[in-house]
C-alpha positions in Angstrom: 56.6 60.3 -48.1 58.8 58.3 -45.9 57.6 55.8 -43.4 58.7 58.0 -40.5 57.0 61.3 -42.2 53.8 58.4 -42.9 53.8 56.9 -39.4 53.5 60.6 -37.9 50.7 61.2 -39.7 48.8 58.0 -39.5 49.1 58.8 -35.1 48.2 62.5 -35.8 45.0 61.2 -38.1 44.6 58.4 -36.0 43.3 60.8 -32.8 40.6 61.9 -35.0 38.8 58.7 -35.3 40.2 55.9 -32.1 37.3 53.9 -32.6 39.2 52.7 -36.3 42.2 51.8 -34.2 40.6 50.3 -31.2 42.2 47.2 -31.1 45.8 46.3 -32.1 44.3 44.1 -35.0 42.4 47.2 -36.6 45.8 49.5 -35.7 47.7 46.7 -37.7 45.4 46.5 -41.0 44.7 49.8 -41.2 48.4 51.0 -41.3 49.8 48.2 -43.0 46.6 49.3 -45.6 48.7 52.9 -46.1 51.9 51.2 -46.3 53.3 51.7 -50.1 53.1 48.1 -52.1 56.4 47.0 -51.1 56.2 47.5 -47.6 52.4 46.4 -47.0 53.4 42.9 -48.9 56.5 42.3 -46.7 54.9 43.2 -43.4 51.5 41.7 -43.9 52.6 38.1 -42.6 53.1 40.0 -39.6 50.2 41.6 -38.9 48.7 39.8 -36.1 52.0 41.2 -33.8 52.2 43.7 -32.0 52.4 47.1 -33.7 55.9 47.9 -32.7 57.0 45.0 -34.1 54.7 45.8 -37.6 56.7 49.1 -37.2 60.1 47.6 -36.6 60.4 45.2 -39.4 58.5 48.4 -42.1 61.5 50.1 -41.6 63.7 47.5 -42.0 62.5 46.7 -45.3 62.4 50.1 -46.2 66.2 50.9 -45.4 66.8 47.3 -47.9 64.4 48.8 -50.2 67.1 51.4 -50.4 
């Protein structure tokens, strides 16, 4: 699964239960938890940002995973 196809899903999922999202710290751990091993180690210095950021720099290491 790409990150794109993964971050769709983790929004549509997401609707289902808010109250594990409810603050941008839960948002952050919980998708940086579904990230694959690569990404969730290189984003998880970052995971007190915001979540566009956390989202940002994913797919930056994923297009240098490449």
């Amino acid at each position: 699964m790409t990150l794109m196809e993964y971050v769709t899903k983790f929004n549509e999922l997401s609707r289902f239960a808010p109250y594990l999202i409810d603050t941008p710290q839960k948002k952050n751990d919980k998708f940086i938890r579904g990230l694959n091993h690569y990404l969730s180690k290189s984003v998880l210095p970052f995971d007190n940002e915001s979540f566009d950021r956390v989202l940002d720099l994913a797919l930056k290491f994923e297009n240098k995973e490449k």
